[in-house]
C-alpha positions as CSV (number, residue, x, y, z in Angstrom):
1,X,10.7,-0.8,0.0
2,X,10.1,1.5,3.2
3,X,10.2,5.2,2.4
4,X,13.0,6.8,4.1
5,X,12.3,8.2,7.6
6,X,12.3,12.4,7.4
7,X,10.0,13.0,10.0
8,X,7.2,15.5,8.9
9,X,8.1,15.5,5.3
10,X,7.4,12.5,3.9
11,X,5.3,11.5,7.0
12,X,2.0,9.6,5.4
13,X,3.1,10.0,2.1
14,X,3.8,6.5,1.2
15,X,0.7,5.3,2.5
16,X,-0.9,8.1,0.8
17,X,0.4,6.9,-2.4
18,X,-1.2,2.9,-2.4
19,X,-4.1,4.3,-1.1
20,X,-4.6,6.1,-4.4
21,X,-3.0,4.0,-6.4
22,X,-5.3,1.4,-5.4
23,X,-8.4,3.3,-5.8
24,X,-7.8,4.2,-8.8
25,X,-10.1,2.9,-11.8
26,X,-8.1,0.6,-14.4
27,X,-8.8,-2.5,-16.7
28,X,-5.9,-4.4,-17.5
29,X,-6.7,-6.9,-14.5
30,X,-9.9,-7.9,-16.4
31,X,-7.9,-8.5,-19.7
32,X,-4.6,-10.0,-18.6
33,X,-3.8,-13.2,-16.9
34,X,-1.2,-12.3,-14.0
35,X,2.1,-15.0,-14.0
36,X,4.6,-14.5,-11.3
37,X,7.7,-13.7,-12.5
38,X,10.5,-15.6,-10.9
39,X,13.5,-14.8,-12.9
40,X,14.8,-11.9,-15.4
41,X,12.7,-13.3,-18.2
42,X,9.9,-15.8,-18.5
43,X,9.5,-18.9,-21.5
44,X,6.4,-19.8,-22.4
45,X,5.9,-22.9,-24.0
46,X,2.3,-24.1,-22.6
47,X,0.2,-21.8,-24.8
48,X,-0.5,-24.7,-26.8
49,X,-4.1,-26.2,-26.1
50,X,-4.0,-29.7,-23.6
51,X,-5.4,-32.9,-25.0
52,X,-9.0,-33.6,-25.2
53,X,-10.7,-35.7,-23.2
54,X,-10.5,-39.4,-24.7
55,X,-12.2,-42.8,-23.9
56,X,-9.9,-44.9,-21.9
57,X,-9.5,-47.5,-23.7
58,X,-5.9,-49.5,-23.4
59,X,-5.2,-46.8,-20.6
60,X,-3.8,-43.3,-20.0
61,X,-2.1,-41.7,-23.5
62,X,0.0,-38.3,-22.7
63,X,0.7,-35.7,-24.8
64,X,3.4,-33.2,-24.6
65,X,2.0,-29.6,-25.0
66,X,2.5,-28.2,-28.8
67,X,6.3,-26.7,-29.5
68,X,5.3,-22.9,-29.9
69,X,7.0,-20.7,-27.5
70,X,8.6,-17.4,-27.1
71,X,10.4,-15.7,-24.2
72,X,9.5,-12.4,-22.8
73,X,12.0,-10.8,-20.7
74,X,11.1,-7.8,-18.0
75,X,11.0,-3.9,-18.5
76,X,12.2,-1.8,-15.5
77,X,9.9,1.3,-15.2
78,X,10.2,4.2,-13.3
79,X,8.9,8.1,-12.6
80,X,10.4,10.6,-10.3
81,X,9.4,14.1,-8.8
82,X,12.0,16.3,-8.1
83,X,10.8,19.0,-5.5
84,X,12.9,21.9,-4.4
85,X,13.3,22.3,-0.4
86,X,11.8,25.3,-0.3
87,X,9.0,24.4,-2.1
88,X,8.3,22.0,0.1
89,X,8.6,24.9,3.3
90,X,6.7,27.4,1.4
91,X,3.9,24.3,1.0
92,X,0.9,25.3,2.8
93,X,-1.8,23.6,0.6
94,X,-0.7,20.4,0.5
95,X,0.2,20.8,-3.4
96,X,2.9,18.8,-2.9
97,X,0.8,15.7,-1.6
98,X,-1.6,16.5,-4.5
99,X,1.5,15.8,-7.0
100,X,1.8,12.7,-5.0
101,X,-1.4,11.5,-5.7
102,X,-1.2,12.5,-9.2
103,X,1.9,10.0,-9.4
104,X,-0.2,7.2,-7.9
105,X,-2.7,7.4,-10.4
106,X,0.2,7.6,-13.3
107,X,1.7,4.2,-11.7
108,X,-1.8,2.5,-11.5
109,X,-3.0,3.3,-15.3
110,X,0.8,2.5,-16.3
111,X,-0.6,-1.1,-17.2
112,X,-3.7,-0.1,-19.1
113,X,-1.5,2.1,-21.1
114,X,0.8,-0.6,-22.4
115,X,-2.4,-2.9,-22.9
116,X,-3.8,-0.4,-25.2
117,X,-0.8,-0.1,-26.6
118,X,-0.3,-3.8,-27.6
119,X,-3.6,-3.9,-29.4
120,X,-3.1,-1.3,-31.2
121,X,0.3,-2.4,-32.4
122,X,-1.1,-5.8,-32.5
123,X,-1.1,-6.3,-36.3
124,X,2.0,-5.4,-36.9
125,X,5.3,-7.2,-38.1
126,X,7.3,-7.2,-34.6
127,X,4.2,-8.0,-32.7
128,X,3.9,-11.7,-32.6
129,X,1.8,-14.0,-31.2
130,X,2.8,-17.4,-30.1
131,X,2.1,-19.2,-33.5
132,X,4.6,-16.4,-35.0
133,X,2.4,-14.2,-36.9
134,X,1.3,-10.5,-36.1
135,X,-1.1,-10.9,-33.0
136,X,-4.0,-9.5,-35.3
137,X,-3.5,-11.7,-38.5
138,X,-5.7,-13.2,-41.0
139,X,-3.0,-16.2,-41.2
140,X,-3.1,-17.5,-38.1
141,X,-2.7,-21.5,-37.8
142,X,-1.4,-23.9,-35.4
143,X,-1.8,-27.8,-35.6
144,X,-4.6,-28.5,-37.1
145,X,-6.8,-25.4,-36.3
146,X,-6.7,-24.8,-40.4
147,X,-6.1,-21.0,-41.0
148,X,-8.0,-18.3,-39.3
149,X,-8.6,-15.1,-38.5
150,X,-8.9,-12.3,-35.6
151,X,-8.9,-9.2,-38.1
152,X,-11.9,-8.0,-39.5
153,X,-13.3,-5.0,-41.2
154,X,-16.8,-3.4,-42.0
155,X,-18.5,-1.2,-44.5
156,X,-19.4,2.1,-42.5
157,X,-20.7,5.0,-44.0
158,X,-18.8,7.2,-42.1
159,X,-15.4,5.0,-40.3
160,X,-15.2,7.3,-37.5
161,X,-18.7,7.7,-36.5
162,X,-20.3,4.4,-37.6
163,X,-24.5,4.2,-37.1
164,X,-25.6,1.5,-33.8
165,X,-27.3,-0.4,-36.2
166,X,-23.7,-0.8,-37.9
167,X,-21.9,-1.3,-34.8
168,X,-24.5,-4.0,-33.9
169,X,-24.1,-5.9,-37.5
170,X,-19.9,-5.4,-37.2
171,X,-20.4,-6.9,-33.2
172,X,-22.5,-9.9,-34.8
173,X,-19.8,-10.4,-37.1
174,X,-16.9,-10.6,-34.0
175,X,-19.0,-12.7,-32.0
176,X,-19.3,-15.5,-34.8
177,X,-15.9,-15.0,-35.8
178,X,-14.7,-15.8,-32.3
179,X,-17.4,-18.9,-31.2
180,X,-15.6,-20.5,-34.7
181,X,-11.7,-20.5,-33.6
182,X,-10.3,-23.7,-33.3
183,X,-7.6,-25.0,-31.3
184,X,-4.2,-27.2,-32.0
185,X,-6.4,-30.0,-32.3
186,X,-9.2,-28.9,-34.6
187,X,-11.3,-28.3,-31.3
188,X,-13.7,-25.3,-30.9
189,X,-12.3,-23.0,-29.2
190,X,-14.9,-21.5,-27.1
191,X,-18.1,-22.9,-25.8
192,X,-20.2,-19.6,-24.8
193,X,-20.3,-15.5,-25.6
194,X,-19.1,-14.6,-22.5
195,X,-16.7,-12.4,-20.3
196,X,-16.8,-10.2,-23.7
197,X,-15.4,-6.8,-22.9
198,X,-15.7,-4.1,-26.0
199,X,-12.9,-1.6,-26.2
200,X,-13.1,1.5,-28.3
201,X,-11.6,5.0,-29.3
202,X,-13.8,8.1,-27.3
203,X,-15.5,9.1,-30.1
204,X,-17.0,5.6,-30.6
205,X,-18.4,4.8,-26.9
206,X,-21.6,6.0,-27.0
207,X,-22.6,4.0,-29.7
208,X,-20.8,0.7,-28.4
209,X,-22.6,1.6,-25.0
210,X,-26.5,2.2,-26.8
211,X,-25.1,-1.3,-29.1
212,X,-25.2,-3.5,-25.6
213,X,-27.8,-1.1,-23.8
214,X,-30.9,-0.7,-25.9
215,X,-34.0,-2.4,-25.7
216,X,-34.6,-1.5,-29.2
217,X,-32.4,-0.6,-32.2
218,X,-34.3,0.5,-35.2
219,X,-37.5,-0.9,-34.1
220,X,-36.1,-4.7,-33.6
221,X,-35.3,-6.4,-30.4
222,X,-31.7,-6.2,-29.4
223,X,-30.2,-9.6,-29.3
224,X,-27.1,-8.1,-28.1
225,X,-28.6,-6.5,-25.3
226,X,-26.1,-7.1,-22.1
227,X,-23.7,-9.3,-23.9
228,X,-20.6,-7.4,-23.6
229,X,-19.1,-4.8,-21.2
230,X,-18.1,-1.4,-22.9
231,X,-14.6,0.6,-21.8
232,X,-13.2,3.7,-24.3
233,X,-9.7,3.7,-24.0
234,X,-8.3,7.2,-24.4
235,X,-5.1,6.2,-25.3
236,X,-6.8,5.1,-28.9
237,X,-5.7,7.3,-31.4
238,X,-7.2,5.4,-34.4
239,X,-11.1,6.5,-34.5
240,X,-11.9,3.4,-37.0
241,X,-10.6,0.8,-35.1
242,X,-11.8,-1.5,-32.4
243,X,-11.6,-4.7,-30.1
244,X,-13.4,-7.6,-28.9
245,X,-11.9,-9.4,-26.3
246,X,-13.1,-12.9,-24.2
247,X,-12.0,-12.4,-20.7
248,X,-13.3,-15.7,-19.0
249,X,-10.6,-18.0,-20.0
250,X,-7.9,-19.2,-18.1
251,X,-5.5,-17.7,-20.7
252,X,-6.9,-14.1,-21.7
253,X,-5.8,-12.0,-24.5
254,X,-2.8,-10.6,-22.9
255,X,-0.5,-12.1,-20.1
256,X,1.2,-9.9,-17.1
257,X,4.1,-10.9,-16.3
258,X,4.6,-9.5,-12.7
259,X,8.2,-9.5,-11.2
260,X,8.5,-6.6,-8.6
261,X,5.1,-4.7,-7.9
262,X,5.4,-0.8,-7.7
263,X,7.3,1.1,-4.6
264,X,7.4,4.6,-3.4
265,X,10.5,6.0,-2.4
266,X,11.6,9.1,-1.2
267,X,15.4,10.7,-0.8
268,X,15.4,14.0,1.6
269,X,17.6,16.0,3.6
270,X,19.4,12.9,4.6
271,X,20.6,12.4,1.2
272,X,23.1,13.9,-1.0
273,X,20.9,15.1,-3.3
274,X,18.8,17.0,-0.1
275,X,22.0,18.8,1.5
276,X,24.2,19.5,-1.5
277,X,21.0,20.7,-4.1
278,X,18.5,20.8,-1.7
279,X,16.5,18.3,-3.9
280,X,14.3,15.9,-2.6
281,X,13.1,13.2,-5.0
282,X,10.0,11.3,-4.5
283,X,9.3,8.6,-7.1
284,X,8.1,5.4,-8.2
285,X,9.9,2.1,-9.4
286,X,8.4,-1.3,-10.7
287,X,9.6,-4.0,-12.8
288,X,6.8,-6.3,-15.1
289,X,6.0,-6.5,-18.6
290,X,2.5,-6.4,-20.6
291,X,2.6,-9.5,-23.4
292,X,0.1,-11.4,-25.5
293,X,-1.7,-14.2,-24.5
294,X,-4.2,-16.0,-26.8
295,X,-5.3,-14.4,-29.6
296,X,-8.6,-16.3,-30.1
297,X,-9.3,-14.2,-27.1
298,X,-9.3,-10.9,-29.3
299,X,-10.4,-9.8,-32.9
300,X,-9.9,-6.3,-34.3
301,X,-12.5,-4.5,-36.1
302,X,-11.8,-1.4,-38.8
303,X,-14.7,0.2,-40.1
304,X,-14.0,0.7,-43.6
């Protein structure tokens, strides 16, 4: 959507806004897989696993994907500044571009937010997966996968501020976990211990970063060296508790459904609101939603 045409006042602005917007660091494209949206809401019934690969034999045998599904419909989001006119006459700094570009960075970490927000929720009743358990679960099963788990704990001496050599044991731990999921069919899940990405609380990022860093870690080579990337999410607010997520698949561990991207647009002295009140609005408007995709893409870790 165009931003309205007032001349000198919002001349630049909306360009102003993607460029920012755009520049701006953020994570969720490396953890979600992006689906179009089409409609209001979206079905998805083709998170079941395809059929493996089978000798010909009498000829070609299909198979219909598995019958879990669940519908996720799209969330309208929105944020507006209301500036008064003579703010913006009085403006001789450019303050009111810099609240602009503060906006732009709000809409572009909009979508790490609700991805942090999922996994922290993710064990949860009300938070399902497609199998129809809490994303996090220690029940999981589907076909004949047998029942397994994504949620793990670890004996820390101190939860909040665990030791690297702990981190590196609790890391092991994740990365077995994971490389022994199953699928539908009672298929390994994954091949390789790749495209891991590591996301922790603040107070917990140094350590995860020296974990995958070090050479060395109490004397012994570090077999972890390099293997996964680190972020610290500051939208944690549970200093235990942490995630390991496998971001190479064609299904990651969440899915963004994307229906309308975000617009600027801005109502000025041609509107109502800028001759009656002598309000001009500038603001932002999307519509997508954040969802879970696989969760033998993910396991939670509580030091305990």
């Amino acid at each position: 959507m165009a931003v309205i045409n007032t001349g000198l006042i919002t001349k630049g602005l909306r360009s102003e806004f993607f460029n920012r917007m755009n520049k701006t660091p953020t994570f969720w494209q490396d953890v979600s897989t992006r689906i179009v949206s089409t409609s209001d809401k979206e079905d998805y019934r083709w998170l079941g696993t395809v059929p493996k690969i089978r000798e010909w034999g009498s000829g070609r045998l299909a198979q219909g994907l598995r019958t879990e599904s669940y519908t996720v419909e799209n969330l309208k989001y929105e944020a507006t500044i209301e500036v008064d006119r003579d703010e913006i006459s009085d403006d001789q700094t450019g303050q009111i571009r810099l609240r602009i570009g503060e906006l732009a960075t709000r809409a572009a970490t909009h979508k790490d937010f609700l991805a942090a927000q999922l996994l922290t929720v993710g064990e949860t009743s009300g938070h399902e997966s497609y199998d129809g358990v809490p994303f996090f679960s220690t029940t999981h099963q589907s076909g004949d996968s047998g029942s397994q788990s994504n949620l793990l704990t670890y004996d820390a001496a101190v939860t909040s501020d665990p030791t690297v050599d702990e981190f590196k044991a609790a890391l092991k731990k994740m990365i077995t976990q994971m490389l022994n999921f199953k699928d539908d069919q009672g298929e390994p899940m994954h091949q390789t211990a790749t495209g891991l990405f590591i996301f922790v609380p603040a107070n917990q990022f140094l350590t995860a970063l020296e974990t995958v860093s070090a050479t060395l870690i109490e004397s012994t080579s570090n077999i972890l060296r390099d293997a996964a990337k680190v972020i610290a999410v500051p939208y944690f607010t549970d200093q235990s508790k942490w995630y390991l997520l496998k971001t190479d698949g064609a299904i990651r561990p969440l899915i963004f459904q994307d229906r309308e991207p975000p617009e600027f647009t801005a109502l000025t002295e041609n509107t109502d609101e800028g001759f009656k009140r002598e309000k001009f609005l500038f603001g932002v408007r999307a519509r997508y939603r954040m969802t879970y995709g696989y969760w033998q893409n993910a396991i939670r870790m509580d030091f305990t």
